[in-house]
C-alpha positions as CSV (number, residue, x, y, z in Angstrom):
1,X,-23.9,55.6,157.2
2,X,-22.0,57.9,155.7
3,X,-19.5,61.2,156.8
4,X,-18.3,59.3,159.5
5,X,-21.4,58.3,161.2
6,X,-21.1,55.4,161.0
7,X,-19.1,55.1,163.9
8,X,-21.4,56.5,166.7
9,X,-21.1,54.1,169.9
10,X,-23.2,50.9,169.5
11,X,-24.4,51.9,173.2
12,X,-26.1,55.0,171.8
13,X,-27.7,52.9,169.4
14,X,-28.6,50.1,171.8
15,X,-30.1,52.7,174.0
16,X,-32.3,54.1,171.2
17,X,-34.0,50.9,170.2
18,X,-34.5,50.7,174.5
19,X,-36.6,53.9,174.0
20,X,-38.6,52.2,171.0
21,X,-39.4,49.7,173.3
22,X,-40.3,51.8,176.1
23,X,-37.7,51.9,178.3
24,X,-37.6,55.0,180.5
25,X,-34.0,54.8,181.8
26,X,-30.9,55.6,180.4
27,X,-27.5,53.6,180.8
28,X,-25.9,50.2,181.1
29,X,-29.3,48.8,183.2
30,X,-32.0,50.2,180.6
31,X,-29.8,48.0,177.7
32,X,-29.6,45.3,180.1
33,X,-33.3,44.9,180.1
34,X,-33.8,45.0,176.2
35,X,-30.8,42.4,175.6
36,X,-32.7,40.2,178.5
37,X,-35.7,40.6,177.0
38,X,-34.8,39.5,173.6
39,X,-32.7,36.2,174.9
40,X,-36.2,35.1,177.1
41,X,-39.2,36.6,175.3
42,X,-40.0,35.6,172.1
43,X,-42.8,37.7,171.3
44,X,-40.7,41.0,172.6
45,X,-37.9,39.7,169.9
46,X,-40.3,39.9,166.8
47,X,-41.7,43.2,168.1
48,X,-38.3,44.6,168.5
49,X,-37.1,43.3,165.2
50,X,-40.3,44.5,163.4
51,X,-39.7,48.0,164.9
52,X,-35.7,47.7,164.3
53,X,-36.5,47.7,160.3
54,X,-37.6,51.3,160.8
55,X,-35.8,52.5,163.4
56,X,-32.5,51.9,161.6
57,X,-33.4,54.2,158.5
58,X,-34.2,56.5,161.0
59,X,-30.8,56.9,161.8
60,X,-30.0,57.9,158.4
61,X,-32.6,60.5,158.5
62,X,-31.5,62.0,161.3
63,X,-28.1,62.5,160.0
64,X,-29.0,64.1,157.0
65,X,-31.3,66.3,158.6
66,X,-28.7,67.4,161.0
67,X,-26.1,67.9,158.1
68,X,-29.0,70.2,156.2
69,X,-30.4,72.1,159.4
70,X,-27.4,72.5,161.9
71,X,-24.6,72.3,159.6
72,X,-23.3,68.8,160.8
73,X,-22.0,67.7,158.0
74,X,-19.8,64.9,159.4
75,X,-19.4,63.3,162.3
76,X,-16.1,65.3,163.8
77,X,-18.5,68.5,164.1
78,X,-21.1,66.4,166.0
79,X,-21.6,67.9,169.4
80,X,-22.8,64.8,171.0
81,X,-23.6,61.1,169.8
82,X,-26.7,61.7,171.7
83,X,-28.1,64.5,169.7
84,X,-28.6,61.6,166.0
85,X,-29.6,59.2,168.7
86,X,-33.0,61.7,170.0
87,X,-33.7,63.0,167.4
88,X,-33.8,59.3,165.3
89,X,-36.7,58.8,167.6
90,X,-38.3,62.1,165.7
91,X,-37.9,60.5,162.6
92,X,-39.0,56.4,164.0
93,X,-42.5,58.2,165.3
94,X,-43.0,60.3,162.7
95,X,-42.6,57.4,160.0
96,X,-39.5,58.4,158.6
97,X,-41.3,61.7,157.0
98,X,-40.6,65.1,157.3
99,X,-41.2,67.4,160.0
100,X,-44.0,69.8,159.7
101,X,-42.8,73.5,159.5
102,X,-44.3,73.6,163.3
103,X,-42.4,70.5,164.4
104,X,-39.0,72.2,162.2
105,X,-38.8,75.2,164.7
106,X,-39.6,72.9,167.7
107,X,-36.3,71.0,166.3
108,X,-34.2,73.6,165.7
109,X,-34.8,74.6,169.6
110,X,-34.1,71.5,170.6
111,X,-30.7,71.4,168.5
112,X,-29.9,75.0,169.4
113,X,-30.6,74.9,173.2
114,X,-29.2,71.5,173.8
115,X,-25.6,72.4,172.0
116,X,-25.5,76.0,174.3
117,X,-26.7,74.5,177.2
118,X,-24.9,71.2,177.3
119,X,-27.6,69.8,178.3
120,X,-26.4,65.9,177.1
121,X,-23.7,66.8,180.4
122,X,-22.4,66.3,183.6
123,X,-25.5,65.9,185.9
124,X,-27.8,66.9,183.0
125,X,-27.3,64.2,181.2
126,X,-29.9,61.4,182.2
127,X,-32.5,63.3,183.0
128,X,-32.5,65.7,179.6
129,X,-31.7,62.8,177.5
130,X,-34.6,61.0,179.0
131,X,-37.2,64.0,178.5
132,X,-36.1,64.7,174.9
133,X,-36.8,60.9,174.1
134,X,-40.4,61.4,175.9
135,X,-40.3,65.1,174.2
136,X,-39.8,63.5,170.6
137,X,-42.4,60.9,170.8
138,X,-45.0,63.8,171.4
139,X,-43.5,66.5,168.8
140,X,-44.0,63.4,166.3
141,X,-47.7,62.3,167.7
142,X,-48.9,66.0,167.7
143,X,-48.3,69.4,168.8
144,X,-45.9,70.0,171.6
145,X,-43.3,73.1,172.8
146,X,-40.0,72.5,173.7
147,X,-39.2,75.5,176.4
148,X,-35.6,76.1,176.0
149,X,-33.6,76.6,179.5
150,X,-33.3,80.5,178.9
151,X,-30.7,81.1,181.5
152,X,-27.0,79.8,179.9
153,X,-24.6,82.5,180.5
154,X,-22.8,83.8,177.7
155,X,-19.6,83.1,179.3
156,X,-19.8,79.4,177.8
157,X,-19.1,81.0,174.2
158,X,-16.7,84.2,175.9
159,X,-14.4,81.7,177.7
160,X,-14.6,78.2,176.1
161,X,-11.0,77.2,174.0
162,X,-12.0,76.2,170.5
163,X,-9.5,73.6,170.5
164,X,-10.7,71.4,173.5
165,X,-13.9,69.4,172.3
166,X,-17.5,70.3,173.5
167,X,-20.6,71.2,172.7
168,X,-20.9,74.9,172.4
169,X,-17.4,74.7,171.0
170,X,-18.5,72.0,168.2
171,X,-21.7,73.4,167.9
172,X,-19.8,76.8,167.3
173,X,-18.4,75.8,164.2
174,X,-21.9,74.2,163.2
175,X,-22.9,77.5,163.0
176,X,-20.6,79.2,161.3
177,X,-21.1,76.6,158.4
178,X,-24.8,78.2,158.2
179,X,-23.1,81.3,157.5
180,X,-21.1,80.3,154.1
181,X,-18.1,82.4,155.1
182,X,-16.2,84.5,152.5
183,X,-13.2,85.2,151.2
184,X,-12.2,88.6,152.6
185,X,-10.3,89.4,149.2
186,X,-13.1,89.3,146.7
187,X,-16.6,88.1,149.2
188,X,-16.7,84.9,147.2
189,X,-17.8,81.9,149.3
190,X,-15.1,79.5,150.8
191,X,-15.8,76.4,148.8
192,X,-17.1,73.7,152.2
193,X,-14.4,71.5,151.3
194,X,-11.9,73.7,152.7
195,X,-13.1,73.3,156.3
196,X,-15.1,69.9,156.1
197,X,-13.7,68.2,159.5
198,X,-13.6,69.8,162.7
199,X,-10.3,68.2,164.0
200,X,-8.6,70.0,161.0
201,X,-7.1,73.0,162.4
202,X,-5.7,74.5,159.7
203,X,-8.5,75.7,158.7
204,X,-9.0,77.8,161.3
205,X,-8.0,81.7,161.6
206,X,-6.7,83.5,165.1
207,X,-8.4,87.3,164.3
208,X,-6.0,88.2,166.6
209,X,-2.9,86.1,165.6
210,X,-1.1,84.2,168.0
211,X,1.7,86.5,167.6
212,X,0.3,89.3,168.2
213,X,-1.2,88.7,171.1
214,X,2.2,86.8,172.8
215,X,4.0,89.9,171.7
216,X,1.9,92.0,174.5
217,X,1.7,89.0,176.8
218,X,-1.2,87.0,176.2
219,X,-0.9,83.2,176.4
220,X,-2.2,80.2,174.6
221,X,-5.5,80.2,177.1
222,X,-6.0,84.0,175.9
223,X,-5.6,83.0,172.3
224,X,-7.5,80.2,171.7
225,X,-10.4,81.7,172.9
226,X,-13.5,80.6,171.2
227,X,-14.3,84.3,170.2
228,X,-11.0,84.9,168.3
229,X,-11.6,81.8,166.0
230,X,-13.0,81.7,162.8
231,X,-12.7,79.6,159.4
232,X,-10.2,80.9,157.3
233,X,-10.5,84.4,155.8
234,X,-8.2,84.8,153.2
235,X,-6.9,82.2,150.4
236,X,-3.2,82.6,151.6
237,X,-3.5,82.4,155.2
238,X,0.2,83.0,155.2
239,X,-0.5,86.6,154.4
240,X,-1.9,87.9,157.8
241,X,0.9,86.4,159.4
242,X,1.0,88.2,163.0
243,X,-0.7,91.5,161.7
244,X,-2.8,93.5,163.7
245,X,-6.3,93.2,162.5
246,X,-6.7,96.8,161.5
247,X,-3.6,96.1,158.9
248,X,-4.7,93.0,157.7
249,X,-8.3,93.8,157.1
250,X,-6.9,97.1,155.5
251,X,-5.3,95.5,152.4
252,X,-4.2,91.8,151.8
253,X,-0.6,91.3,149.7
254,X,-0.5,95.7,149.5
255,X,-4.1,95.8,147.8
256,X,-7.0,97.5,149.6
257,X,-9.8,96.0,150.2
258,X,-13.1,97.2,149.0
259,X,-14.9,98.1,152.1
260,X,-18.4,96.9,151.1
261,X,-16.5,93.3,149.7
262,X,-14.9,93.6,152.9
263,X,-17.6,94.2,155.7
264,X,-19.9,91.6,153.9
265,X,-16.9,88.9,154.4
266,X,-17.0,90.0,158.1
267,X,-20.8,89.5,158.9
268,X,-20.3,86.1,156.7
269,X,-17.9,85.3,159.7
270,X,-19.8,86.7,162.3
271,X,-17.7,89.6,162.9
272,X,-18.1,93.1,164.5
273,X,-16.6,95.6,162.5
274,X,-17.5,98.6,163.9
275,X,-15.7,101.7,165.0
276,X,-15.5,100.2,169.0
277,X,-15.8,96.6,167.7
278,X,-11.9,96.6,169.1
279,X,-10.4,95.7,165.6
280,X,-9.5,99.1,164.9
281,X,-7.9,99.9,167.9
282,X,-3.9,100.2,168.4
283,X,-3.8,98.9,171.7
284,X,-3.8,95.3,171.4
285,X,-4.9,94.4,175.0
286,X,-7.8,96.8,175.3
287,X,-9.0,96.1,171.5
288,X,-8.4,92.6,172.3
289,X,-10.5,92.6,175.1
290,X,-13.4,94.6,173.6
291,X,-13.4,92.8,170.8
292,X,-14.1,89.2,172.7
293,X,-17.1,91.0,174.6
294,X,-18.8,92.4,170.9
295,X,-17.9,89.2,169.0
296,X,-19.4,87.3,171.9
297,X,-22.6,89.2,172.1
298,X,-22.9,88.9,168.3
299,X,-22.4,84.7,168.5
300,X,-25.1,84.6,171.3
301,X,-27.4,86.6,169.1
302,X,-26.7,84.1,166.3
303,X,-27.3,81.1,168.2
304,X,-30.8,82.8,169.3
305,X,-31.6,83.5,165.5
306,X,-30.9,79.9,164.6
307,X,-32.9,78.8,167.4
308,X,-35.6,81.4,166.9
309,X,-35.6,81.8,170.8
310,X,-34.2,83.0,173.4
311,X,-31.0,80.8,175.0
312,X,-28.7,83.5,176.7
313,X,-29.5,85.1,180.0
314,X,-29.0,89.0,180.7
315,X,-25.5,89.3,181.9
């Protein structure tokens, strides 16, 4: 498989092909019981063979779809291993065909409410993996709803640090990729090449640069804050240097921007430009501060648009 792939865990595999075959655990005793089974049970081998012919394409399906949908273009922005290994059984169900438009928005809130939630977590990790296996066999059979949690606080994308791995944080930058974000000079797209890994961090823009913000006391915690991070705005990234957002997103190199070129390149990046948006305002810690609540409330209303439901609770 390709864009890195490849590499998911061969226990997230091995766990899959336990679902095909009707497993209804999850971990280290669920593989157990398939690995047994095909060392003392001949007929179970050729049935699991005859299904592994499929169910291995329908990894590859599930990757591409994830690329195509969710902006998961690679590997490095996967939010979990977990998420190609679910929704493979989709695909191993279904035949390896496309979803129906129906069963597309059932997917995408699956994909959006899993990546918020982090729901393939901590305690929620057995039993959500386990339903979405059960869920996926009967989205592909006929119709069924996935009802999304509805009550993940908006916190998760207010307080999270971009630079520490996790799903809302990966799933973050998933997102952004949906947007083709522009060039703030001239509104022109930013070719995909330019940010295609996750782990690279130079392509990734402080709207508030570091310096700034240490200059009035902020530290790397305040920063780094999911909120304040987007893909590169401008060609020469070197140009903003430690400007105040209201200077840099005045004129780039001593030439004005044109407003409408300007404010198009900000929604491309999910960014709140109005007048008490907190870009335009001299004091760095109170338009700092405003500006993580807006951008925050303007992510959360993303993810619910890509998910065509609601995620967030009122906070």
């Amino acid at each position: 498989m390709e864009a890195g792939f490849g590499a998911i865990s061969s226990e997230t595999i091995l766990q899959t092909a336990a679902f095909v075959m009707e497993e209804r655990d999850i971990g280290e005793r669920s593989i157990n019981r398939v690995a047994t089974n095909l060392e003392k049970d001949e007929d179970y081998r050729k049935e699991f063979f005859r299904y592994w012919k499929r169910l291995r394409h329908s990894f590859g399906y599930a990757a591409d779809y994830l690329a195509m949908q969710f902006g998961v273009v690679d590997r490095t922005f996967l939010p979990s291993d977990y998420l190609v290994s679910v929704l493979a059984l989709y695909f191993f169900h279904k035949g390896n065909t496309r979803p129906t438009k129906k069963a597309a928005g059932e997917l995408r809130k699956w994909f959006w409410a899993t990546v918020v939630g982090a729901r393939y977590t901590g305690r929620g990790f057995r039993p959500n993996v386990t339903a979405d296996a059960e869920f996926m066999r009967r989205l592909a059979s006929g119709r069924v709803r996935f009802i999304p949690p509805r009550d993940v606080p908006t916190r998760v994308i207010r307080f999270a640090d971009y630079s520490r791995r996790g799903m809302v944080t990966d799933g973050y930058f998933c997102l952004l990729r949906l947007q083709r974000p522009a060039y703030l000079e001239d509104g022109e797209p930013i070719p995909r090449d330019a940010y295609s890994t996750r782990a690279n961090r130079s392509d990734k823009h402080h709207i508030f640069p570091r310096g700034l913000l240490r200059r009035h006391g902020h530290s790397a915690s305040d920063y780094n804050l999911l909120p304040n991070i987007c893909f590169l705005v401008a060609r020469e990234n070197q140009s903003i240097g430690s400007k105040h957002p209201m200077k840099y997103l005045d004129t780039i190199d001593g030439i004005p921007h044109n407003l409408r070129t300007r404010n198009r390149a900000l929604r491309s990046h999910l960014i709140p430009y109005g007048a008490e948006s907190g870009l335009w305002d001299s004091n760095v810690k109170r338009g700092y501060k405003d500006f993580l609540d807006w951008r925050t409330a303007l992510i959360a209303k993303e993810f619910e648009r890509q998910a065509g439901a609601r995620l967030f609770r009122p906070e």
